[in-house]
N, C-alpha and C positions, 0 to 999 in steps of 0.2 A: 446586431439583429434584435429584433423585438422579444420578447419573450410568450412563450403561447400561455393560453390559461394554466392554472396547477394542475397535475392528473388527467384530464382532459389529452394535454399534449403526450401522455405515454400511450394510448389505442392509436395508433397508426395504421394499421392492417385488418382492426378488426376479428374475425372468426380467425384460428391459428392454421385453417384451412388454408387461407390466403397467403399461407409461405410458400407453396404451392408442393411438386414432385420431388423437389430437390431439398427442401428438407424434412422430407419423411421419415421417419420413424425407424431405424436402422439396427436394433435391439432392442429388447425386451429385456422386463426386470429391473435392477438398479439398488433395491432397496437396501439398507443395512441387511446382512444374512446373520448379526448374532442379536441386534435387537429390532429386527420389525419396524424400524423407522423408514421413513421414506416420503417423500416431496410431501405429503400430505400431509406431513407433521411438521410441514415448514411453516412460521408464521410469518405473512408478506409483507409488507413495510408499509403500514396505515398509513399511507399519499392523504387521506380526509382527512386525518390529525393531524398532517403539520401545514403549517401556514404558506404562504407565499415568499418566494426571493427574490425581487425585481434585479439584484447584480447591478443596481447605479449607485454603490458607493465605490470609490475610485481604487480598492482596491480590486472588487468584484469587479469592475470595467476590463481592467488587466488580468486578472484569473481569469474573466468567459473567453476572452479573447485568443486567452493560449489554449485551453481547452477548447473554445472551436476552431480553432486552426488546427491543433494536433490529433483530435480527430477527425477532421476533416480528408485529414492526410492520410492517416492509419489503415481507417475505414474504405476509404477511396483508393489512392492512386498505390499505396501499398497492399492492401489484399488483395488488389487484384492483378497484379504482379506477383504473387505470393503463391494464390490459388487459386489453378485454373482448371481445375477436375476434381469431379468427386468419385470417391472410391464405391464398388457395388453396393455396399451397404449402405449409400447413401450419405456417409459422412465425407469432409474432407479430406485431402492426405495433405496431412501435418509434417509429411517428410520426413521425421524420426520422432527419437524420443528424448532429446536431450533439451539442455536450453534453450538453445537458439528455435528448437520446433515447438516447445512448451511453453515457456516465458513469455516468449516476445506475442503470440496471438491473445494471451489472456493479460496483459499490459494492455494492446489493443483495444479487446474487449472491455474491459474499465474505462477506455478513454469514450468510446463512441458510446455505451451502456449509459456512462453518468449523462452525456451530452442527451442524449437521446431521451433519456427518463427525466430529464429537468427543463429542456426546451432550452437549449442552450445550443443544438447542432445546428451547422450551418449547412444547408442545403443546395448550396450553389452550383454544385458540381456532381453530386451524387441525393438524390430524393430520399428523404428520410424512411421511405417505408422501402427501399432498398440497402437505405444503412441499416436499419432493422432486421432486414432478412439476412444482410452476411455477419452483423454481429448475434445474431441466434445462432447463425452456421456454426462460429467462431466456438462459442457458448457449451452447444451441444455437442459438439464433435469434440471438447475437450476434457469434459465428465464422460462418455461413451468411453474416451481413450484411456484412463486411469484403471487401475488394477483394481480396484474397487468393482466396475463394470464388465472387466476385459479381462479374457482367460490369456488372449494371445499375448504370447512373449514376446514376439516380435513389434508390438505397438504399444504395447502399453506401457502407460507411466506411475509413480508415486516409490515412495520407501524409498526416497534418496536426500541427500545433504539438504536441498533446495526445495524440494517439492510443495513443504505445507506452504509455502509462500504462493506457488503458483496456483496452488490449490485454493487459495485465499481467490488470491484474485478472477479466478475462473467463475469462484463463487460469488463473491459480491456482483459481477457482472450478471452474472443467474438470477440473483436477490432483486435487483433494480428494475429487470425485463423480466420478471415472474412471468406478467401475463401476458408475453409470448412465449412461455413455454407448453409444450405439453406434457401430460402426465407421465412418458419416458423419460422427457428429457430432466424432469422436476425430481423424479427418483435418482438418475444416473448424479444431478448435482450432489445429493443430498447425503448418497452412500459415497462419494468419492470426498467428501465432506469430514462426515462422520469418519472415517476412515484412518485421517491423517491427523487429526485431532484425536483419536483414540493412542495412534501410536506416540504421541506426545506424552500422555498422560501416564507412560511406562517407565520414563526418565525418577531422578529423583532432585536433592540437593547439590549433586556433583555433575549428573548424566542428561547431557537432555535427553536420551532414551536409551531403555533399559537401564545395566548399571557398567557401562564399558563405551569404548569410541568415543565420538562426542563431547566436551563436556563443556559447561555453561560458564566456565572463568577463562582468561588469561591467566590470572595469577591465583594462587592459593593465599588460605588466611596466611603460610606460615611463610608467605614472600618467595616460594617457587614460583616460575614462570613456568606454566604447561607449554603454552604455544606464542613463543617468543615474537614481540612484534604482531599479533594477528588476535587483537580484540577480538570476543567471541559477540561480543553487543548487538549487531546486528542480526545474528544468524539467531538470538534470541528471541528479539524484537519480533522479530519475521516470522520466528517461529508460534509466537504471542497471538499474532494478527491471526493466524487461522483455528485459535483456538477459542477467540472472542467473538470470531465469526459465527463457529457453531454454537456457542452459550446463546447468541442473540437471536439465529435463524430456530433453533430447534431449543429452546428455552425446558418444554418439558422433556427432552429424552432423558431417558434413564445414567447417562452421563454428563449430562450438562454441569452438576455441581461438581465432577471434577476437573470438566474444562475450565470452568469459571477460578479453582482454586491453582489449577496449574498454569492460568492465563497469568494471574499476579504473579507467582512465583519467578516467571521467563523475564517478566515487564523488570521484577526487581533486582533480579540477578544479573541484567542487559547493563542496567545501571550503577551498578555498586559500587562504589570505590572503596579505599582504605577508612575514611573515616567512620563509614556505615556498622563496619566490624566491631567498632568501639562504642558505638552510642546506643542508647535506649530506645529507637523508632522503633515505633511501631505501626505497620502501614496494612491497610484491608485485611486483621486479621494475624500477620506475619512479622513477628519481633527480628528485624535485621540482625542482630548483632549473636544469635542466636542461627538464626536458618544458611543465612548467607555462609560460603563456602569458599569465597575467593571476590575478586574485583575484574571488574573490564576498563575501567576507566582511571583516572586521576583524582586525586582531590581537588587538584584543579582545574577539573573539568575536561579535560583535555583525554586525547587515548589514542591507542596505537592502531596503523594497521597496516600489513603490505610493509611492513621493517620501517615506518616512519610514524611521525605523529602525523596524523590522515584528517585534515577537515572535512574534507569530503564524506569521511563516515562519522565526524561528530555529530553534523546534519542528518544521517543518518536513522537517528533518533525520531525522525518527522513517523516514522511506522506506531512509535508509540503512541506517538499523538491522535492519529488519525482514529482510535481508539475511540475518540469522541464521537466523532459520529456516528460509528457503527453502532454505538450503544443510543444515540440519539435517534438514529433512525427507527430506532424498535421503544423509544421513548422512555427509554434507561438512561440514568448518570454509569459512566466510563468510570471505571477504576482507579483510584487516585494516585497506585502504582505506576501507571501512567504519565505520571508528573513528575517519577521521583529524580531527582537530578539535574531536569532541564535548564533550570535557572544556573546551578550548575556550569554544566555544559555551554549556554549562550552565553553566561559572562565570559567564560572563557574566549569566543570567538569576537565577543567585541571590545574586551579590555583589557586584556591578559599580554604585555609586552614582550616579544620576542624579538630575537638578535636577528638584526640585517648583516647581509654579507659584506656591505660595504662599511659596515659601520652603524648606531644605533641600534633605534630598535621599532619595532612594526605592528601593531594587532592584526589577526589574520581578516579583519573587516577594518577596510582603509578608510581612513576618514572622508566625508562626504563624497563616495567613489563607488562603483559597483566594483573594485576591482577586489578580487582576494589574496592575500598573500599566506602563500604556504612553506610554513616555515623552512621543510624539511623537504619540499618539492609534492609536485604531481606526476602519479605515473599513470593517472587516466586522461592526461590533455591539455586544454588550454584554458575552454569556456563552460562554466556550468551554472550561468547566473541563477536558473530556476531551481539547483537543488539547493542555493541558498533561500530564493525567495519563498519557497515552498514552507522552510523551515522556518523564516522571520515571520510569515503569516500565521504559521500555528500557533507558533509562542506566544504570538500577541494575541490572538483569539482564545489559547488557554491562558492566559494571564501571566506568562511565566518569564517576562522580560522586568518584573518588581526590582528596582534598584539598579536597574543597568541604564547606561548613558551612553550617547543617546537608546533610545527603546525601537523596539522589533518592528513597528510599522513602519519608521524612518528607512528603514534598511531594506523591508519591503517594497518601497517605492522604488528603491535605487536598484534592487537586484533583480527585480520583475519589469522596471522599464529597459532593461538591458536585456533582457530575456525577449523582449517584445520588437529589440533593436536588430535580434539577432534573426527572427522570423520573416521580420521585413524584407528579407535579402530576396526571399523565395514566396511565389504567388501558390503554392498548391500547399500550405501550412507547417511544413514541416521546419526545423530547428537548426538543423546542421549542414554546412558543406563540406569540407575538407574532412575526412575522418582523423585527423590531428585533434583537431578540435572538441571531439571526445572520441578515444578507442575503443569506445563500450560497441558492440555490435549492435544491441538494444537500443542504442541513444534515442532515438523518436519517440519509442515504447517507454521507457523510462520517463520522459518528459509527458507522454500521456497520462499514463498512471497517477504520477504525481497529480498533474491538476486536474482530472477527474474527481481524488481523493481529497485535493487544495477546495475545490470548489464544493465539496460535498458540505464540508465544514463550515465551509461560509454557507451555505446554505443553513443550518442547523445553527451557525453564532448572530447570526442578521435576520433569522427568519419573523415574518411579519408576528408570531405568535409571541416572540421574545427569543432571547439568548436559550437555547435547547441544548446548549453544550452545557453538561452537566457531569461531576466528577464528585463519584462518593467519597 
């Protein structure tokens, strides 16, 4: 589909009156209650500073394509299957408060938000200014829900394993449709924000919060294994993403230079291997071989998870990347912590020989193939060519395939027309048939998010202004 003007294409609606009865206003309040922050101190993403993304280079052809198919799907034929009542207050019911009721609608919202705020949705089946009204629902009903907002115990969510992640994405979805919110719903984003990014900030070297539970290694400097098999890398990463959210959204709050300094710390501790321990780096600030308190990963490159070596979570890494553009969109260079390892990690996935069962030996990126090979087995499925393509696009737009053979757009083409192979199947966007094929319950939502977040950065590395992915 054509692409609308820049900025232009995000008023759809018009006056925020035009969401009409159903999403009104269902709480009061919202604000930080220990610093006085609140929507108002959100800075909103200067659309007239950045340039244009027409999406006709051949990679952007295959990104728009899965991002407006998989919100297409999200937004349409799943939320409304999903939700079909609002509760008195006006909000949704999210049906609990666990993952599957948290996760998967703020997954959602990222996929329709970016579509929607970049003119990338496709409208064939659901009208954009209705995709805009149930991804506000989505939106607002998911900051109202968090404990930051919510007295009730019985609905509300946040202060758990997973949350700043979700809390990420509820809010970048907020960040993109600023201006469909209203002044509640811009507060409720902004203190459930603040919130989880504060609890963050309580961790230290060892902890990601407080000083117990939790902690940021697999392994220790002294080669103890904390948690045998289950890299902490991710839950780092993830934990990172909501923390660079609010440095970028709320730049002046009176915490923002701690988020900013506990954002690298999460970024470099996700990545650390054995040899970081030993060396002189020094990276935004932070001497490795000094701060560092254990490793997640390999030297080479490679990491554990789920009791195997896990590709699937070495790709995993794409949360750090995506760093880029949150700091581009607010017209900031991303942390170079960011970076650290990548190169790392991707030679690992496409040159690092492993033993076949029959004999030989294999990289876990098959030659001229989109197939994957895993070394030690998959216990999430069959198919997940997008959560490699996702990650060959970043690397190559952050530049971090230097010295690898063949390099990260190759491998992009092949794991993202396989992604594209796999959509085919189905006319209403969605990704997956068989739940073999991925066990994750999320798998739609998962593939949304991703290229919501795929596409944001091509937006930001192709944009008509120049390359705007920038790394201090």
């Amino acid at each position: 589909m054509a692409a609308l003007p820049p900025l232009s294409r995000r008023h759809f609606l018009g006056a925020a009156g035009a969401l009409g009865a159903a999403a009104a206003v269902g709480a009061s309040g919202g604000a930080s209650a220990e610093s006085g922050a609140g929507g108002s101190d959100v800075i909103p993403i200067g659309w007239g500073q950045l340039g244009s993304y027409p999406g006709t280079d051949a990679a952007g052809k295959r990104v728009t394509t899965i991002l407006a198919g998989s919100s297409r799907y999200l937004i349409g034929p799943w939320y409304a299957g999903m939700y079909t009542r609002y509760l008195p207050d006006g909000y949704l019911d999210l049906k609990g408060t666990d993952e599957r009721a948290i996760r998967l609608p703020a997954m959602a919202a990222v996929a329709a938000a970016t579509a929607l705020a970049t003119g990338t949705y496709d409208p064939r089946t659901l009208s954009a200014a209705n995709a805009t009204i149930r991804a506000r629902n989505l939106i607002r009903t998911l900051a109202a829900r968090h404990r930051a907002n919510n007295p009730d115990t019985t609905t509300r969510w946040g202060n758990t394993w997973q949350s700043a992640l979700w809390a990420y994405y509820a809010a970048l979805a907020g960040w993109l449709l600023w201006d469909e919110l209203d002044a509640t719903d811009r507060d409720h984003l902004a203190a459930m924000l603040i919130w989880e990014a504060d609890r963050l900030t309580t961790g230290n070297d060892v902890f990601l919060i407080g000083t117990g539970g939790e902690q940021l290694y697999m392994t220790r400097r002294d080669g103890s294994v904390v948690t045998p098999g289950d890299s902490k890398a991710e839950e780092d990463n993830w934990s990172a993403a909501a923390l660079s959210l609010a440095a970028v959204m709320l730049p002046d709050h009176p915490n923002a230079a701690r988020w900013t300094r506990r954002n690298i710390e999460l970024l470099l501790a996700a990545a650390a291997c054995p040899a970081d321990l030993a060396g002189d780096e020094t990276i935004n600030g932070i001497r490795l071989s000094t701060w560092l308190q254990g490793t997640n990963i390999a030297d080479d490159g490679t990491l554990e998870n789920h009791a195997r070596l896990h590709p699937l979570y070495m790709v995993a890494f794409d949360q750090s990347l995506y760093q880029g553009f949150v700091f581009g969109l607010a017209g900031r260079p991303a942390p170079r912590a960011a970076l650290h390892n990548i190169n790392r990690t991707y030679g690992a996935l496409v040159d690092l020989p492993f033993a076949l069962p029959d004999g030989g030996t294999s990289p876990i990126y098959r030659e001229n193939s989109a197939e994957i090979y895993y070394p030690e087995g998959n216990d999430w499925g069959t198919h997940f060519p997008f959560y490699f393509g996702n990650f060959d696009l970043l690397v190559s737009l952050a530049g971090q395939d230097a010295g690898i053979d063949p390099a990260a757009a190759k491998w992009e083409r092949l794991h993202n027309e396989d992604q594209l192979r796999l959509m085919s199947r189905f006319t209403d966007g969605r990704t997956y048939g068989d739940s073999a094929e991925n066990t994750y319950y999320g798998r739609e939502h998962r593939i949304g998010a991703m290229a919501g977040q795929a596409y944001l950065s091509l937006y930001l590395a192709r944009n008509a202004r120049g390359n705007l992915l920038r790394w201090s």
